[in-house]
N, C-alpha and C positions, 0 to 999 in steps of 0.2 A: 632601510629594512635589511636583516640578516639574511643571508643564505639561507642559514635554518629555518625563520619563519617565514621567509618565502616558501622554502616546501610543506611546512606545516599548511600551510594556505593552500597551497594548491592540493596537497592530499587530501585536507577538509572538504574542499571544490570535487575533487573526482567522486568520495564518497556521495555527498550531497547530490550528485548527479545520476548514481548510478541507482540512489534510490529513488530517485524524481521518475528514473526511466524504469525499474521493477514495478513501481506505486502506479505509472500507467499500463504496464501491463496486467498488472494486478485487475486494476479497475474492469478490462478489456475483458480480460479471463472471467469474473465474476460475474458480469455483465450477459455474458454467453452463454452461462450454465443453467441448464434446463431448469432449476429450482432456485432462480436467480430472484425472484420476488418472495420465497419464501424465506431465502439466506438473508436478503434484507430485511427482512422484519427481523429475525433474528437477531441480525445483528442491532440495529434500531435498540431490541431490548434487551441487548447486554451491555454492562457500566462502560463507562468512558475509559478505563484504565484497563479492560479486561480485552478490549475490540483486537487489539493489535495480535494475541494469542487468537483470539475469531478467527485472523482471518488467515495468521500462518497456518495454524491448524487445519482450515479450511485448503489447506493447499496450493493459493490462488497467487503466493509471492513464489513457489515452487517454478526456478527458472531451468528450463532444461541445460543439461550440461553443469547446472549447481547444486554440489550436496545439503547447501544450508540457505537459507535466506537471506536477503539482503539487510542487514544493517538500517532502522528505520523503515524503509521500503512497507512492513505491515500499517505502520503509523500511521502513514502519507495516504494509503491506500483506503483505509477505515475514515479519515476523515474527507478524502475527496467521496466515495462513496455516501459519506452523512450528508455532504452539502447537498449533494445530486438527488437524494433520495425523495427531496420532496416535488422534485420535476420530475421524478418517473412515474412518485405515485397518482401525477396529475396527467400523465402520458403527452410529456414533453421531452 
């Protein structure tokens, strides 16, 4: 392996992680918001390609100290939210 695609690797690794740890705070933050069962239906009923916009929009990848959002971070966030969604609505 190259020099170069060893750092290519490892920058891929940093991003990937940096959005694994925004997508759980995302989750966290969603989770706590006083209209947190209504945002989820909400989201529930917006398209699969649209959620990621939900949920920047919504604020919830908004990391202090960061002007923009992370990179994926919405992605990650929308789809651990969808798995979870139907253990909350069973209040698990």
């Amino acid at each position: 392996m190259t020099q170069a695609s060893a750092g290519k690797m490892s920058d891929e690794a940093s991003k990937q992680a940096r959005a694994e740890l925004v997508a759980a705070y995302c989750v966290s933050k969603f989770d706590q918001a006083p209209d947190a069962a209504a945002q989820l239906a909400s989201l529930k009923k917006t398209e699969s390609w649209q959620r990621s916009d939900f949920i920047d929009k919504g604020g919830w990848t908004k990391v202090p100290g960061q002007d923009k959002p992370v990179d994926g971070a919405a992605d990650l966030c929308a789809q651990q939210l969808m798995v979870s969604a139907p253990a909350k609505q069973n209040g698990t």
